[in-house]
C-alpha positions in Angstrom: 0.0 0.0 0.0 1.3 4.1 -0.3 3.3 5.1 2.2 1.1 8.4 2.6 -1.6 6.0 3.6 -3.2 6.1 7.0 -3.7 2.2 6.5 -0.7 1.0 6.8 -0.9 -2.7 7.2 1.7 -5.6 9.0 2.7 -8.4 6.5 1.2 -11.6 6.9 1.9 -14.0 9.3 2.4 -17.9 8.9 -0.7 -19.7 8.8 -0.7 -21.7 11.8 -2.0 -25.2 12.4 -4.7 -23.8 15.0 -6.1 -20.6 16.9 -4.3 -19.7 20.0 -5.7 -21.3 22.9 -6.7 -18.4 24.2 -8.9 -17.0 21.6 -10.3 -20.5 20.2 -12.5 -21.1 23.3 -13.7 -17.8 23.2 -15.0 -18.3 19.0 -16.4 -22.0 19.9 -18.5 -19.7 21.9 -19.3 -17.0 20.2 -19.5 -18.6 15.8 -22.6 -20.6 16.6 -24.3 -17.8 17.8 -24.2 -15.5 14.8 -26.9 -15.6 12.0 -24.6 -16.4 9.5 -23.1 -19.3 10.5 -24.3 -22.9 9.0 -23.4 -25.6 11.3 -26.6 -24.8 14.2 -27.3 -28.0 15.8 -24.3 -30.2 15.7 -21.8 -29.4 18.2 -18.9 -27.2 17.5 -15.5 -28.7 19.4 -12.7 -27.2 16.8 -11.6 -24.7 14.7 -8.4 -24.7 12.2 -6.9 -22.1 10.5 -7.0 -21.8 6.7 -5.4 -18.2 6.9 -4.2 -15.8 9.0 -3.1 -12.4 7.7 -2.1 -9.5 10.2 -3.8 -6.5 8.9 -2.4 -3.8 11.5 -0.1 -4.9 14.8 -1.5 -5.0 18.5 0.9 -1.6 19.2 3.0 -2.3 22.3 0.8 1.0 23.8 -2.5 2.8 23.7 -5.7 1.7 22.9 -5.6 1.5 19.3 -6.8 -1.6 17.7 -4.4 -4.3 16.1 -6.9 -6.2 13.5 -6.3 -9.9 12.1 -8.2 -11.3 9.5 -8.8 -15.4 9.3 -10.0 -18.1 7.2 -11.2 -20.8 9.9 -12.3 -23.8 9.4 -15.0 -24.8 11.4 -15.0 -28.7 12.7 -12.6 -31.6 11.3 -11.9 -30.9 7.5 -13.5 -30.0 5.4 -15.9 -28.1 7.5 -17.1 -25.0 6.6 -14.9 -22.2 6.4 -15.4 -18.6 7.8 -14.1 -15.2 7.2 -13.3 -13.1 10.4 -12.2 -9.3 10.7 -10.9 -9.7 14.4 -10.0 -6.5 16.4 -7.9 -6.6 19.3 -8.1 -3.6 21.9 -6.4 -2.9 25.3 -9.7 -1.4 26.1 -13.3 -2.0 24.3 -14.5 1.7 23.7 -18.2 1.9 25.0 -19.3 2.0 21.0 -18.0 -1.0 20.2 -19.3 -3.3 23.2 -21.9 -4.6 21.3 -19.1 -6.2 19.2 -17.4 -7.9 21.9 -16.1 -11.7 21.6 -14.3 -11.8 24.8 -11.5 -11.3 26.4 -7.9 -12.8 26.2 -6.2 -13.7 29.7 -3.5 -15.6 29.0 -0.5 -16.2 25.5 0.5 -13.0 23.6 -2.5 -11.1 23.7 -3.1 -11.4 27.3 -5.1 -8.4 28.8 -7.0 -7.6 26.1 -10.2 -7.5 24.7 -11.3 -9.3 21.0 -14.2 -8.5 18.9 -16.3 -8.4 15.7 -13.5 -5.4 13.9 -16.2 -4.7 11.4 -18.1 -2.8 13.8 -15.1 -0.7 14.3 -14.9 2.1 11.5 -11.1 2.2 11.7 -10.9 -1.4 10.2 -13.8 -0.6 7.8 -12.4 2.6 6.7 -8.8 0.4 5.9 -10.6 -2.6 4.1 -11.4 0.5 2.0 -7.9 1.9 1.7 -6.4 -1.4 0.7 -8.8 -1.7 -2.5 -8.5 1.6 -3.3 -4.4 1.0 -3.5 -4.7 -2.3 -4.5 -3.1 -3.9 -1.7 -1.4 -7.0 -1.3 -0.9 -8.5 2.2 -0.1 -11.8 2.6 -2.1 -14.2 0.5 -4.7 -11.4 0.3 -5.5 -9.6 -3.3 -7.2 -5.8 -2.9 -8.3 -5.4 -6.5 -10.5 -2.8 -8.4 -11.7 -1.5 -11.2 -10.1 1.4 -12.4 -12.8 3.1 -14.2 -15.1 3.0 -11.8 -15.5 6.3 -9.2 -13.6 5.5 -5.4 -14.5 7.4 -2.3 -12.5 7.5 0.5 -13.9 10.3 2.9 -17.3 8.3 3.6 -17.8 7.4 7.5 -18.8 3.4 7.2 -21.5 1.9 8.9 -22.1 -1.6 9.4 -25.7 -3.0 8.4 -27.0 -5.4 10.8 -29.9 -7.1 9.5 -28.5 -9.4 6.9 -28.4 -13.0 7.7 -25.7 -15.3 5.1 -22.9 -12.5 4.7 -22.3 -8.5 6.1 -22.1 -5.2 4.7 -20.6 -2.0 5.3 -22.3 1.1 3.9 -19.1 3.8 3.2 -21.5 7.1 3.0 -23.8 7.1 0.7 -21.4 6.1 -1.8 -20.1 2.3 -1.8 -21.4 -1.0 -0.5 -18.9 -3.7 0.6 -20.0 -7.3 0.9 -18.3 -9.7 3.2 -18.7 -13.1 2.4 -19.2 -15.0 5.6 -19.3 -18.9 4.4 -16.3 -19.0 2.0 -15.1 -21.6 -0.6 -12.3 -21.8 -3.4 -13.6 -20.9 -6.8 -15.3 -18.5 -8.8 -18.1 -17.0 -7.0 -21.3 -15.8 -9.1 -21.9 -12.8 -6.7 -18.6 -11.3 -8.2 -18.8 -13.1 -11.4 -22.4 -12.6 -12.9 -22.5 -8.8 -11.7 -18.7 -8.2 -13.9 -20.2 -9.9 -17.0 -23.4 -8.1 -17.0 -21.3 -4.7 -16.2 -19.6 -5.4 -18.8 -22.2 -6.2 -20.8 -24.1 -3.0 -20.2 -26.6 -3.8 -17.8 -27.6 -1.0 -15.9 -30.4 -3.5 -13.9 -27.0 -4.3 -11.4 -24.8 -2.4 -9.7 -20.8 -2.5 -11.0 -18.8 -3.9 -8.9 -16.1 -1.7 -8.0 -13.2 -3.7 -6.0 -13.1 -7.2 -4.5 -11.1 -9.0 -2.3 -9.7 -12.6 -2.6 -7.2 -14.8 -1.2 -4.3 -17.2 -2.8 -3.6 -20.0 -0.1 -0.9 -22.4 -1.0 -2.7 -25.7 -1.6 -5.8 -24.5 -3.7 -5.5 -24.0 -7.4 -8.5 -21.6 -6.8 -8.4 -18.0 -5.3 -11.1 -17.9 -2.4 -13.8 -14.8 -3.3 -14.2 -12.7 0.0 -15.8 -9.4 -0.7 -17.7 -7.7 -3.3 -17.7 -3.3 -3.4 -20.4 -1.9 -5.6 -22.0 1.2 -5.4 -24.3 2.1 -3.1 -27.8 2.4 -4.1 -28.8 5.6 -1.9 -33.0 6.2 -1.1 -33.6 2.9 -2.9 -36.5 0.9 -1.1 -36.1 -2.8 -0.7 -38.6 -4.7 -2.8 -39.5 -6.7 0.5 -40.1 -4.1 2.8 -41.9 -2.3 0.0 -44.4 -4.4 -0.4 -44.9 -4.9 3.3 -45.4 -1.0 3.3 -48.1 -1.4 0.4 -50.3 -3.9 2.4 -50.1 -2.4 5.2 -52.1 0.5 4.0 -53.8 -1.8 1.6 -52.3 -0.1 -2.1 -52.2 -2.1 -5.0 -48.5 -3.4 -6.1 -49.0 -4.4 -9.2 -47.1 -1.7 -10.9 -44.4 -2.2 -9.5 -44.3 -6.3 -9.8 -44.8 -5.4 -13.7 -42.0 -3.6 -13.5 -40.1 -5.8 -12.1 -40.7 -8.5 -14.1 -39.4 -6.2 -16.8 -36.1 -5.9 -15.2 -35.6 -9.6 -14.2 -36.1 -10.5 -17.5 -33.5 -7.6 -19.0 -31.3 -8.9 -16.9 -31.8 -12.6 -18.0 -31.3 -11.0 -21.6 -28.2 -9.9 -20.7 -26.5 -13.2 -18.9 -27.6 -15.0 -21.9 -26.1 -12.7 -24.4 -22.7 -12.5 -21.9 -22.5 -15.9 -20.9 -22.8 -19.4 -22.8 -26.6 -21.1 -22.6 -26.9 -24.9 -23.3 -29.8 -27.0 -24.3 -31.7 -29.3 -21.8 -33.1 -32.9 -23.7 -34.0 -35.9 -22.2 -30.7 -36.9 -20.6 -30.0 -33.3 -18.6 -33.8 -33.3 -17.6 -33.4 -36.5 -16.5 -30.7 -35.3 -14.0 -32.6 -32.6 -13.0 -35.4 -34.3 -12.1 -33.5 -37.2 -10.1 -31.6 -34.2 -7.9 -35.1 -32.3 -7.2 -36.9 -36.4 -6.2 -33.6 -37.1 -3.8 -33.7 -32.9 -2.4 -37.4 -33.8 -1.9 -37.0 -37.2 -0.1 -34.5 -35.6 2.0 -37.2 -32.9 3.0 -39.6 -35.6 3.9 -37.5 -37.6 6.2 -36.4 -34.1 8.1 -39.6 -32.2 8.2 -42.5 -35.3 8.5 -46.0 -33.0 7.6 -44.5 -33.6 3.9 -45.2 -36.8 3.9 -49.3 -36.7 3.1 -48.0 -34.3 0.0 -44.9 -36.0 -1.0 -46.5 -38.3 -4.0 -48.2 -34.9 -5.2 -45.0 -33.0 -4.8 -43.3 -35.3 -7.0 -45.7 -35.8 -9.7 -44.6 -32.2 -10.3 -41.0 -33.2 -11.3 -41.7 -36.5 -13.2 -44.1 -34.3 -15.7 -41.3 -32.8 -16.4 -39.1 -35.8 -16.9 -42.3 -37.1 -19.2 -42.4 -33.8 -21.6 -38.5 -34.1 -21.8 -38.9 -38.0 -22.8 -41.4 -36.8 -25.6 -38.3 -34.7 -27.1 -39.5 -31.6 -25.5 -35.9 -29.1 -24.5 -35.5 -26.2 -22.6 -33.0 -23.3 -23.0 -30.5 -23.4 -19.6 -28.5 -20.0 -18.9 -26.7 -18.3 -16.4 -29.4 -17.1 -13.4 -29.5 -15.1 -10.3 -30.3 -18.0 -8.5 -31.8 -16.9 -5.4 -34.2 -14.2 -6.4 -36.8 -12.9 -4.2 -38.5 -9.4 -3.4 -35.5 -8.7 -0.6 -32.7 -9.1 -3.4 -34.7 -6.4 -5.2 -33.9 -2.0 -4.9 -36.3 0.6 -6.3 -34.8 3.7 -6.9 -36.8 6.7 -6.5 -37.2 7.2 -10.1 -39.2 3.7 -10.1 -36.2 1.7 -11.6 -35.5 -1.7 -10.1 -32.0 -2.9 -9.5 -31.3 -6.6 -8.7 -28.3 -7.0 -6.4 -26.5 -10.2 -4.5 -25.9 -12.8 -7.2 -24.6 -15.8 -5.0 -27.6 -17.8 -5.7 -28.5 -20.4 -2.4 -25.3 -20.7 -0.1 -26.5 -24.3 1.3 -25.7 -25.4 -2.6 -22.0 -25.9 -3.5 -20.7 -23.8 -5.6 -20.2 -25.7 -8.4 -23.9 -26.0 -8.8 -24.2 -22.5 -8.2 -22.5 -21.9 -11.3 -24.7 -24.2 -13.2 -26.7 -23.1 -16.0 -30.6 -23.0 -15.2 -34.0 -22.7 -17.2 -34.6 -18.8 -16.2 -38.1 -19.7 -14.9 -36.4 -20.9 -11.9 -35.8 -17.1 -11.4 -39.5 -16.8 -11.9 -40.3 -19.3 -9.5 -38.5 -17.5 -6.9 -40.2 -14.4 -7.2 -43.7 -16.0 -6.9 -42.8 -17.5 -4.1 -41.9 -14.3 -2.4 -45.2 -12.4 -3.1 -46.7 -15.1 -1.5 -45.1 -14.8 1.5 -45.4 -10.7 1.8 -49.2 -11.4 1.3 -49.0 -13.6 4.1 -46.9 -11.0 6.4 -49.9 -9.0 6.5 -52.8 -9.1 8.8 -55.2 -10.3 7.6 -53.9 -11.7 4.3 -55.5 -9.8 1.5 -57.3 -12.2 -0.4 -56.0 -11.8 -4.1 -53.3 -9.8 -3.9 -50.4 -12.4 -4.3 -52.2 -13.5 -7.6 -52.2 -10.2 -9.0 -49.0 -9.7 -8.2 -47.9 -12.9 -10.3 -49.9 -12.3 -13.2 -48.3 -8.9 -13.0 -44.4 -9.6 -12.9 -45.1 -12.7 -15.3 -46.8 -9.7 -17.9 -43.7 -7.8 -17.7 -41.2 -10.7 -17.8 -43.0 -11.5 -21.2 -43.0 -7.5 -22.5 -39.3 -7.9 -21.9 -38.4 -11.0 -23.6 -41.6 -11.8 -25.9 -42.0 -15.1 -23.7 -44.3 -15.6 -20.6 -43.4 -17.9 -18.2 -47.4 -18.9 -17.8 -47.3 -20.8 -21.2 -44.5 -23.1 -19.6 -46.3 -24.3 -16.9 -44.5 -27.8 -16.3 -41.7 -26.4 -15.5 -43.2 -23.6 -13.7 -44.9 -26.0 -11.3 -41.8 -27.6 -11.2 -39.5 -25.2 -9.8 -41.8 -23.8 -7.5 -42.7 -26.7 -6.0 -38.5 -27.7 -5.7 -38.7 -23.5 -4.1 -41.7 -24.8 -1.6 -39.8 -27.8 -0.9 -36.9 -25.4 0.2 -38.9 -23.4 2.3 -40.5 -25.9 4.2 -37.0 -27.5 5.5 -35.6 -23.9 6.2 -38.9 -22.3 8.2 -39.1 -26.1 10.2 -35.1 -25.2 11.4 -35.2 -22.1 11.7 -38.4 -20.3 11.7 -41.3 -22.7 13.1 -43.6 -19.6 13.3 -43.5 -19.2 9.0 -44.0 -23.0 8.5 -47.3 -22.6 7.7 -46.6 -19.8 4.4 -44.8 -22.4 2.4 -47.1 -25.6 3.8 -49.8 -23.4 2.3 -48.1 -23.3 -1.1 -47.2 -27.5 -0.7 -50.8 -28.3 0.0 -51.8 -26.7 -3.6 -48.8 -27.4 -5.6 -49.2 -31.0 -4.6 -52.6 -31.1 -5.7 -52.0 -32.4 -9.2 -50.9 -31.1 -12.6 -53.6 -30.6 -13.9 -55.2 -28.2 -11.2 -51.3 -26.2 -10.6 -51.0 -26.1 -14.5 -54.4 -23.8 -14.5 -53.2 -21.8 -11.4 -49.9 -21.1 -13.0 -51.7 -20.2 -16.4 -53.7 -18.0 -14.5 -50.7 -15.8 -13.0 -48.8 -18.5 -10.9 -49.3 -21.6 -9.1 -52.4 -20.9 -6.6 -50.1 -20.0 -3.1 -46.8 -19.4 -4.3 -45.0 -16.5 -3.2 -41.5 -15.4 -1.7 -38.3 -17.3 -0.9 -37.1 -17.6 2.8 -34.5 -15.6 2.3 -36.9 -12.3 1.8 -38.5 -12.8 5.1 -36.5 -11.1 7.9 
């Protein structure tokens, strides 16, 4: 990094084969506990470092902050692996206590405090620094793109109400994504949003800088953090809707409008990135994965089990059309679309932002190409579930909604997703399937939004092939993901 910097960070240090035994105790503790972390309900007894990079040293004086950054690896390998921002102060200043981890009494850090560093603006405000200079630290890449605008003199905030990853707001300038979960690879939230920039799609935000690190070992750089621009006044698709039925306004304007600019995008992946054909034998394998995710679903959440011949009837319709010679078109999709990945700006434009698609799947599939109606799927799921945040649920308004983003998805692209309604059913009953297994571990209290959609989905093709004809499957809605 420049000299004239204020950042000035320590080199790396050597990876070591585990935490120090002071501070390991004190993450068993505290990782389990945060809403991004995957392993909830088996047992956490060890963590291993992947990587650990010193970003500024513990000074020998004072109370300002010495900040490590670590891969861990969560369990025996190959457990998950994490990305911390660790600070380490003498003191905890009373704005950062809500950030505390713990406190170190013993080894080289003794009498002093550890915590979440990205609540601390002075560790914000140097991640910032180092992709502005393009810094290298260690196995850590700071990159950016050069034509896109950098500002420094923003005072960062951290949002707190994501769930799978965390952002820092710089201003109302710049957006930086911190991947929590992290693998080796290429990772479609930085991927998909640099093709379609360079495409010139205007439907996603640019990405302006990313982070990765090279580990000795993996043939792959690991994908840590995303920095786009910052969307400023934009509403959030999910608590915009919530807004309109609360005061009981229609939506539909706006779902038509963002059907529009799903499908623009859509356009744009498949004129930036390859598409393939799906016959008989890719169907095939699409439709086994979707009847093993479903019997996996069953066994773990057992009020499936009176829908579960239903359910699959969806999928081997599908397999039947494909045997007939029927093919679909597969492309590069968002993969995890719902009414919370979606910004309005106050002009009425509609932005789509975090491309990493489902982070249970591996990555690999991630990067899959899909039929785009899976995208379309998604987002009738998720006006189902706004309709059923509001008290009382407004009879008819999720359908309208439906029929209203599927009109602009075809005004867009000159296809609607209605007149495909095998595969329609199909990938919003895998979606339904999804969201039963998520609300049963994690939300109990939303079970009964995507049971709702199972109890009609599963009621035969014939009956979900007219719902979906007639704006969407009767009861589908939004994806877990857009509830908060």
């Amino acid at each position: 990094m420049s000299e004239a910097s204020p950042y000035a960070p320590a080199r790396a240090t050597v990876p070591g084969q585990g935490l120090p035994s002071a501070l390991e105790p004190l993450l068993l503790e505290w990782l389990p506990r945060r809403r991004w972390f995957a392993g909830k309900g088996s047992p956490l007894t060890h963590l291993g470092v992947v990587a650990e990079t010193e970003l500024l040293p513990l000074p020998a004086s004072g109370n300002q902050p010495g900040l490590l950054h670590l891969l861990i690896r969560a369990g025996q390998a190959p457990g998950d692996c994490y990305q911390l921002l660790l600070g380490v102060r003498r003191t905890l200043p009373p704005h950062l206590a809500p950030a505390m981890i713990g406190h170190l009494h013993h080894g080289p850090f003794a009498g002093t405090t550890v915590y979440d560093a990205l609540h601390d603006p002075r560790a914000t405000g140097l991640l910032l620094e180092a992709l502005r200079s393009r810094a290298r630290v260690g196995g850590l890449r700071f990159e950016r793109e050069t034509e896109q605008p950098f500002i420094l003199d923003a005072a960062p905030r951290l949002i707190t109400s994501e769930q799978s990853n965390s952002s820092v707001v710089y201003g109302d300038a710049l957006i930086l994504k911190l991947l929590r979960r992290v693998t080796p690879g290429v990772n479609p939230d930085l991927e998909l949003p640099l093709a379609l920039a360079r495409e010139g799609c205007a439907r996603v935000p640019a990405p302006v800088g990313w982070l990765t690190a090279e580990l000795p070992g993996d043939p792959d750089p690991y994908v840590l953090a995303v920095l786009q621009p910052f969307l400023r006044d934009a509403d959030d698709g999910w608590q915009l809707a919530l807004a309109r039925l609360a005061v009981d306004r229609d939506f539909t304007a706006e779902a038509r409008a963002l059907g529009r600019a799903t499908a623009e995008v859509h356009l744009s992946l498949a004129r930036a990135l390859p598409t393939v054909t799906l016959g008989r034998a890719q169907l095939a394998q699409m439709v086994e994965g979707m009847c093993e995710r479903l019997d996996a679903a069953v066994k773990a959440v057992p009020a499936l089990v009176p829908y579960a011949d239903g359910l699959r009837s969806a999928y081997t319709a599908l397999a039947d059309l494909a045997s007939e010679g029927r093919t679909w078109t597969a492309q590069r999709i968002h993969g995890d679309l719902h009414l919370g990945q979606c910004l309005r700006t106050p002009d009425g434009e509609w932005s789509l932002i975090d491309f990493e698609g489902e982070p249970s799947r591996p990555l690999a599939e991630r990067r899959l190409e899909q039929p785009a109606v899976r995208d379309v799927a998604g987002m009738l799921r998720s006006f189902d579930y706004a309709a059923h945040a509001g008290r009382p649920w407004p009879p008819g308004w999720a359908d309208s909604c439906r029929a209203a983003f599927c009109t602009g998805y075809a005004e867009a692209t000159g296809r609607d997703p209605r007149t495909d309604p095998v595969m329609l059913r199909a990938c919003e009953t895998e979606k339904a399937v999804y969201e039963v297994v998520y609300e049963a571990r994690h939300r109990p209290d939303w079970l009964r939004v995507p049971l709702a959609a199972i109890q009609r989905l599963s009621a035969g093709a014939a009956g979900a092939a007219g719902a979906a004809g007639a704006g969407g499957a009767a009861g589908a809605g939004g994806a877990a993901g857009a509830v908060p």
